[in-house]
C-alpha positions, -999 to +999 in steps of 0.1 A: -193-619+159-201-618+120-174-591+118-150-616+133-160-646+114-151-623+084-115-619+096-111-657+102-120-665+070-098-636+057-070-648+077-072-681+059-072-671+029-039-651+040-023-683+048-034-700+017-017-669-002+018-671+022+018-711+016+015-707-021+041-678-023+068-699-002+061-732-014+063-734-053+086-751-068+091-773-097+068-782-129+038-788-142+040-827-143+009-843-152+007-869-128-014-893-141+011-905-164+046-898-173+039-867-190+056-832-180+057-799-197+092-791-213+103-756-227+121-761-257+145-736-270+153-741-312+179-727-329+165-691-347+165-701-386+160-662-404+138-680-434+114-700-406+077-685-407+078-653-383+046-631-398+018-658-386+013-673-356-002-703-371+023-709-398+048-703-364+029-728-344+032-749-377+067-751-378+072-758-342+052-786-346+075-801-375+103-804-349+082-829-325+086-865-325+059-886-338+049-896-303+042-865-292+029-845-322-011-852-310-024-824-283+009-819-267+017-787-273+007-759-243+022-730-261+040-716-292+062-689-285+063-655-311+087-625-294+102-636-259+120-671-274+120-690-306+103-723-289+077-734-279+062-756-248+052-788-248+041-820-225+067-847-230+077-879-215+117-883-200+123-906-230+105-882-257+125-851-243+157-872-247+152-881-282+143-843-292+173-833-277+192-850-307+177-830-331+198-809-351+170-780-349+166-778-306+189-757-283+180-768-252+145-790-241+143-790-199+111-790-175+090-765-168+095-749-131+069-732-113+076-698-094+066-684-063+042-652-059+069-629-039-030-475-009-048-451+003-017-434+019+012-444-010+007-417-032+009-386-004+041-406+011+056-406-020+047-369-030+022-376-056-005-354-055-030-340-077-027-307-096+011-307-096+044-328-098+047-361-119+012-370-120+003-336-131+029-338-160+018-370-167-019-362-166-022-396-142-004-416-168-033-412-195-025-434-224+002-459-208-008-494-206+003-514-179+004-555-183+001-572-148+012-608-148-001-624-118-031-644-104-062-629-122-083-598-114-115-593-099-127-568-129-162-554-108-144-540-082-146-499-079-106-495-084-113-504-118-140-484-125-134-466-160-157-434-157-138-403-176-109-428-190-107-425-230-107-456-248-074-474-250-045-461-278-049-476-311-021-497-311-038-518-285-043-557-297-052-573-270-081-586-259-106-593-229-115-632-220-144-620-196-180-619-209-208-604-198-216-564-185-194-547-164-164-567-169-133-553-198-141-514-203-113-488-207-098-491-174-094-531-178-087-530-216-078-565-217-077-602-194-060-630-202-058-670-188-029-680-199-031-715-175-040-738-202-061-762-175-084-732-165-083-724-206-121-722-211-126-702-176-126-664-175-091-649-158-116-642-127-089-637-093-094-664-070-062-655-051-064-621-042-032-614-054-034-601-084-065-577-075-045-562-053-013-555-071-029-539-102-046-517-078-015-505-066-002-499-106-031-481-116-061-482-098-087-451-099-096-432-069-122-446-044-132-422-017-134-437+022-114-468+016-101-488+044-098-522+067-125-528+092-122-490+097-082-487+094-060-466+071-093-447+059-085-425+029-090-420-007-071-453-025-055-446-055-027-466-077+004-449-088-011-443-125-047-441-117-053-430-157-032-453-171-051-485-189-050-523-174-041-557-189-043-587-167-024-618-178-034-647-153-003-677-148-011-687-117-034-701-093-040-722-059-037-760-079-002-754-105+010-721-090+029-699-113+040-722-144+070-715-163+054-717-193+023-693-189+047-666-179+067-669-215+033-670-231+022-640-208+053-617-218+051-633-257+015-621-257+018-587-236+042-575-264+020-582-293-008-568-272+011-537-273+021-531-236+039-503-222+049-516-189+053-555-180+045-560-137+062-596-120+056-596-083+070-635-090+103-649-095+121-681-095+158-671-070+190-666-088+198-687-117+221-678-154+198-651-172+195-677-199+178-702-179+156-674-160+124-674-184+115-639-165+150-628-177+146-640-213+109-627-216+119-592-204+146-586-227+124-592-256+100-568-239+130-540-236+136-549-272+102-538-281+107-512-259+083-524-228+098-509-196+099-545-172+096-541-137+095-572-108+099-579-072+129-586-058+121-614-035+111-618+000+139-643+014+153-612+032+177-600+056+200-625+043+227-613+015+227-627-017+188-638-019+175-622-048+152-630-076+152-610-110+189-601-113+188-593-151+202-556-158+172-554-182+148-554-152+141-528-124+149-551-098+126-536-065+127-543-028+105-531+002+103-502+029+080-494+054+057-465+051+051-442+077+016-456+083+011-478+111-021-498+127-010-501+160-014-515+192+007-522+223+011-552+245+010-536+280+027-555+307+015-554+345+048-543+353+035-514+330+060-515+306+038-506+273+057-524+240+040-511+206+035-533+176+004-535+147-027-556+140-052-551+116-078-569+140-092-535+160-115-549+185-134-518+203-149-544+229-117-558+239-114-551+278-086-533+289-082-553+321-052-573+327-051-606+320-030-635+326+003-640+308+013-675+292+044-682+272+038-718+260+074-720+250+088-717+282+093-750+289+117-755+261+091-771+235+097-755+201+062-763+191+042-750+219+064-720+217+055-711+175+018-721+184+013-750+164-012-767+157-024-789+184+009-780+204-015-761+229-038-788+237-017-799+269-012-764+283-037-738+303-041-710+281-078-705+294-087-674+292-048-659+290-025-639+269-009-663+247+030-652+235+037-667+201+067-669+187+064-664+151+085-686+126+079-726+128+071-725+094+031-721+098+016-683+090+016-657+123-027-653+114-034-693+114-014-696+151-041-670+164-066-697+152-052-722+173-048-702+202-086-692+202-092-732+195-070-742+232-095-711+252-067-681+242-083-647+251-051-630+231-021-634+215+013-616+216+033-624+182+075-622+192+094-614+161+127-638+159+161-621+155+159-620+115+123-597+117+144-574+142+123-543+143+099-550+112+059-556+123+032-562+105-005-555+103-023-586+099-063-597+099-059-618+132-092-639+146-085-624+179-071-597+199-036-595+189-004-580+184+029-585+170+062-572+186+096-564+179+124-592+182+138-568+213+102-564+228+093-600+227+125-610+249+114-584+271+084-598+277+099-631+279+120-620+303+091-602+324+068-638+319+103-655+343+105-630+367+075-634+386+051-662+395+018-642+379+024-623+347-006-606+330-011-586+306-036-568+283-033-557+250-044-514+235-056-506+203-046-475+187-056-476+156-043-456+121-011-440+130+006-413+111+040-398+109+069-428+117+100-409+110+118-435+106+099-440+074+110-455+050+132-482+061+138-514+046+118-541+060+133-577+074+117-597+042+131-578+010+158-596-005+192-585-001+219-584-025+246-588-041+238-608-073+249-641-076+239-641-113+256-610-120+275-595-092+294-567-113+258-555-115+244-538-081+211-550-074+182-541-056+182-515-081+154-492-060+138-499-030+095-485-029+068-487-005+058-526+002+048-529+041+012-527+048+002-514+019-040-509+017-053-516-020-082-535-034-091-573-026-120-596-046-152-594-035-169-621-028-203-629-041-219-624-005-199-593+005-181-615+031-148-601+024-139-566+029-135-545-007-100-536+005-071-553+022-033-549+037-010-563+026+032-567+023+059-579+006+080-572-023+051-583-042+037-549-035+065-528-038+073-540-076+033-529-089+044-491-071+078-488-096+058-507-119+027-475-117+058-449-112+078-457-146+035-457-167+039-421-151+073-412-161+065-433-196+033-409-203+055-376-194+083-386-219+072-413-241+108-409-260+124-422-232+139-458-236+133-482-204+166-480-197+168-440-192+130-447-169+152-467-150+181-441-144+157-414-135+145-441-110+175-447-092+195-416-101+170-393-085+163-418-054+157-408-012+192-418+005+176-400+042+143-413+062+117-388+069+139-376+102+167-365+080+190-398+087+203-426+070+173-446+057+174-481+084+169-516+083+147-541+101+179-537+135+174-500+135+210-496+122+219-479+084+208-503+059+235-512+038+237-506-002+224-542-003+189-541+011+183-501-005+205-500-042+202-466-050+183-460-028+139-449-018+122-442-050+114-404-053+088-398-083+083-359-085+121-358-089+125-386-113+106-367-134+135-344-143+169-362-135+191-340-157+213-364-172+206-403-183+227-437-182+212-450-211+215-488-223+203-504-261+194-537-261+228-546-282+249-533-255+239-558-238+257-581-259+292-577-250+284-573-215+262-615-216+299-624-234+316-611-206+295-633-180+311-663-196+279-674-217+285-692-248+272-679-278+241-705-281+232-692-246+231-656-257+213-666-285+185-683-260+184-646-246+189-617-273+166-641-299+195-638-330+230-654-339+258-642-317+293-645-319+308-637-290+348-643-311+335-614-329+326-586-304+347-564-281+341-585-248+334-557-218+334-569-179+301-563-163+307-532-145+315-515-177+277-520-191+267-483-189+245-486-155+234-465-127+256-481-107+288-494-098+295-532-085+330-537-084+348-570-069+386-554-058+414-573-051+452-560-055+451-547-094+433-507-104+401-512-118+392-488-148+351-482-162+338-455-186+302-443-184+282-420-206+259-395-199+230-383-217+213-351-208+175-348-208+175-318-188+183-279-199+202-275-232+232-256-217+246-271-183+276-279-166+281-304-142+310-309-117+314-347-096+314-355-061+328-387-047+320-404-016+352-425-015+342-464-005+366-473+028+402-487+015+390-479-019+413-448-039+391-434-069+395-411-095+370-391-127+381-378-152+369-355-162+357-343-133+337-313-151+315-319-176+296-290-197+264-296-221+249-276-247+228-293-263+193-322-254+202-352-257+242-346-259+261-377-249+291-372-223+317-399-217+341-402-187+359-423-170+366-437-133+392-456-117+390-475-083+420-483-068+427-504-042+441-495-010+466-516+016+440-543+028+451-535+064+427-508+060+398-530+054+396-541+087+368-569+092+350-555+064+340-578+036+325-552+010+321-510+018+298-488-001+303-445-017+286-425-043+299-410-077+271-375-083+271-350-108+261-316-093+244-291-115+262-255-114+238-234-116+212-251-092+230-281-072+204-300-094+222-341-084+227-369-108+234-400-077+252-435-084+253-462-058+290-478-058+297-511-038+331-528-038+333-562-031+367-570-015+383-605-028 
């Protein structure tokens, strides 16, 4: 009984987590009065202070009006924008606006929060491969903005870590033993209502993320006895910095994320985590977007989730070229259990809730929902309170809005013995493990109809439901699950994005402990909240093996060297069991061991990424919000978006040839020579040229060219995009340098 009060508890606090993470929204408005924080963008004046942050702060302040000048402002911005935020009223904002000095002064907006088996499914063992080249990640800082840490906790544990690299600057706000140490080299609270409190986690979140960057091994880790293993983060020797923005009162503000990433950069960060975002909006309004690419300028490789608004196209958060854009798979790790009919039809789903006492013995079957009330039907609250689920197997339908683990709550509340959790259409095939306060199980979409359908055919349905427990070896791992966000960009669709898809369903890493030891020290969890802290671990490995590398050539090993085939040998899936499609996987699984040698690089500076922002249409005092100098855009050789030199193609293709140059870099042997391969999109002519390429030199640079040409649009069919592949094969051992290609059809 303890054991199961624990899970209830846990199971709230799940909710509480999924509320916060589908719910945020706009500013941090001080209600009790007209006050509201702004972010204020002013124009970048090359004689203005720039070597103290005081005399920075100073000058800010110069700008206010005389209203607002006494304890307004939240924070003064140093490397990610020239600005500064600050609580104004609607009529104060107004007036600052007619300042000659401001750019742009708008509310604040609040975004939403989007192992112990990880590193073997991804091939990272110790003794060889990346992590031996990388010795673990050993002197790579990782920055993880997020909800706080829980800093006691044995993931963290710094016992044969050297102290942090010398041009660390950061520093720790905890106080106190066993807190900072050189694991956790620094923690931050960047929410300026919680200023005087420690960055302690009190949402779980951010625990677990950082765990899954960089956390050290922990021997006989699991859940209430599941997925028991050794838990390790993808760069268990690389160094921590928390940067706490959000929390259960104000979310994830706006303007603690800018001072996060202005902060992390002085701090002297390697790699910047987001599991956050904010949807699709113009990079120059995105404060992710704009803090990033004054991270990539400082050369901080910037990785973030892609979003969990999934399977529908065109959902994604983080859309900026600058940033490894990451969605979820599945792992091949299951905690299962089966709903088992007394027609004996067995249908197999997961739970984290193992009960070992739960009878086997058939029960009665109820689907509440039956009767055509959509309430009853999604278990909501209260909705059973008129109908006999005594004692009976409860069918929930999941959706309605309220978490899957709260409806178990109500059907133990009505007298539910058990619950069956039916997946709607959109979840398809996609199941999760979950901390249920009762014997339950969820079920595919196809499963749940069948049972449905079993419920109406005869006048006493029962059922029971089978624990199985840890499960390895799902060769249909890794496909991409129902949540991830799909593309293609709406900010930037000449730029492909997912960029990589990584492990982000059920994934086991560390949770807060509680002062009492109520909670377990470990928890599962998914979204793509998980699958960013993976890449995130992944590039503070490839970043330790080749510190020359720029994040941009991390980033092409990534997707260049990416898993296009499950573990069967087929085309990776989605949540229906069919191919998923070059919007749900970008290039495709990420594959560490052999990102760790791609051969050749599509490299990017920061400045190229000027012509390619005057391309999207941005006027120059928009650019100038992002790249943080005077632009021009009358003045530099405009370029269409799929000519930035990605590792990728997006092309929208109506009647008219289409012609794009990339260039090559080769990081791999001195002398080699390279010959294409095409997989030709449908109605879609392309050409290389040239289609042989020969190296003899590191670090050589190799242009060519590629032209897409449409074919008669009668050979389209019904399809509204189609998908190929432009790879360079190494001579002398087939050694592959993969591109993704989609081609949007106007």
């Amino acid at each position: 009984m303890e054991k199961r009060k624990y899970v209830m508890e846990l199971a709230f606090l799940l909710g509480l987590i999924f509320m916060l993470g589908t719910n945020a929204s706009s500013s941090g408005k001080d209600h009790g009065n007209n006050l509201q924080t702004y972010i204020v963008h002013v124009k970048r004046v090359e004689s203005r202070p720039t070597l103290e942050s005081e005399e920075l702060h100073n000058w800010y302040h110069s700008v206010l009006p005389e209203t607002s000048k006494k304890d307004r402002m939240v924070f003064s911005y140093r490397n990610v924008a020239s600005g500064f935020a600050v609580k104004l009223t609607p009529e104060e904002a107004k007036a600052l606006l007619e300042k000659d000095e401001i750019v742009s002064a708008r509310p604040e907006r609040t975004l939403s929060l989007h192992t112990t088996h990880t590193p073997s499914f991804l091939g990272l063992r110790q003794g060889g491969g990346l992590w031996n080249s990388s010795n673990l990640g050993q002197g790579v800082i990782i920055g993880v903005i997020d909800t706080g840490i829980y800093p006691f906790h044995p993931s963290f544990n710094d016992e044969g870590m050297p102290p942090p690299p010398s041009k660390w600057n950061g520093h720790c706000e905890f106080t106190g033993q066993r807190t900072c140490n050189n694991k956790l080299i620094g923690a931050r609270n960047l929410l300026k209502s919680a200023a005087e409190e420690p960055p302690f986690e009190n949402f779980f979140h951010g625990t677990h993320t950082s765990a899954e960057a960089a956390g050290r091994f922990v021997e006989n880790a699991s859940v209430f006895g599941n997925a028991r293993g050794t838990a390790a983060g993808m760069a268990p020797n690389a160094h921590l910095a928390m940067y706490k923005v959000c929390n259960d009162q104000v979310g994830c503000t706006e303007s603690a994320i800018l001072a996060a990433m202005d902060i992390a950069i002085d701090d002297g960060v390697d790699v910047l985590s987001l599991s956050l975002g904010l949807g699709s909006l113009p990079f120059f309004e995105d404060p992710i977007a704009i803090g990033a690419f004054a991270a990539i300028q400082n050369g901080v490789f910037v990785s973030c989730s892609a979003a969990n608004s999934g399977p529908e196209y065109a959902t994604l958060s983080n859309e900026a070229p600058w940033i490894l854009t990451v969605g979820a798979s599945t792992i091949d790790r299951k905690i299962a259990a089966s709903a088992v009919l007394g027609n004996g039809a067995e249908y197999t789903g997961e739970s984290l809730f193992q009960p070992q006492d739960f009878s086997p013995t058939l029960l009665p079957l109820v689907y509440p929902g039956a009767n055509g009330n959509l309430s009853s039907g999604f278990c909501l609250p209260d909705s059973l309170d008129d109908v006999d689920v005594e004692g009976k197997v409860v069918v929930c339908d999941i959706g309605g809005g309220f978490p899957s683990v709260a409806k178990g709550q109500v059907v133990l509340h009505a007298g539910g013995a058990a619950m069956i959790l039916a997946n709607p259409e959109s979840l398809g095939f996609s199941t999760f493990a979950a901390a249920h306060v009762l014997p339950a199980v969820e079920v595919s979409y196809l499963a749940g109809l069948a049972i449905k359908s079993y419920i109406n055919s005869t006048t006493s349905p029962n059922a029971t439901i089978s624990f199985q427990g840890t499960v390895i070896g799902d060769a249909l791992a890794p496909a991409v699950v129902s949540f991830s966000s799909r593309g293609p960009s709406q900010a930037s669709p000449g730029i492909l994005k997912p960029d990589i898809i990584g492990p982000g369903v059920n994934i086991l890493a560390a949770w807060a402990i509680s002062v009492d030891n109520k909670f377990p020290p470990y928890n599962i969890v998914s979204g793509t909240s998980m699958s960013c802290p993976h890449l995130s671990g992944i590039a503070a490995l490839l970043k330790s093996a080749h510190p020359d590398w720029s994040p941009a050539a991390i980033k092409s090993a990534i997707m260049t060297t990416a898993h296009t085939l499950n573990l069967g040998g087929k085309p990776i899936l989605d949540q229906r069991l069919l191919p998923a499609d070059i919007f749900a996987t970008g290039a495709g699984h990420v594959n560490p061991n052999k990102a760790n040698d791609p051969g050749l690089v599509y490299d990017i500076q920061p400045d190229d990424y000027i012509p390619y922002l005057c391309g999207l249409g941005y006027d120059d005092r928009e650019i100038g919000i992002i790249v943080q100098k005077r632009v021009r855009c009358s003045g530099v050789t405009v370029i269409p978006e799929a000519q930035l030199n990605y590792p990728s193609f997006s092309i929208v293709l109506g009647s008219t040839t289409q012609d794009y140059t990339r260039t090559l870099t080769n990081v791999g042997p001195a002398e080699a020579t390279y010959v294409v391969d095409l997989e030709v999109p449908l109605a879609t002519g392309m050409s290389v040229n040239p289609s042989q390429i020969t190296f003899t030199q590191v670090k050589q640079k190799v242009t060519f060219s590629v032209e897409f040409i449409p074919e008669e649009k009668e050979n389209r069919g019904n399809h509204s995009f189609a998908q190929g592949s432009l790879t360079w094969i190494r001579v002398s051992d087939k050694h592959t340098v993969r591109i993704p290609i989609s081609v949007i059809f106007e």
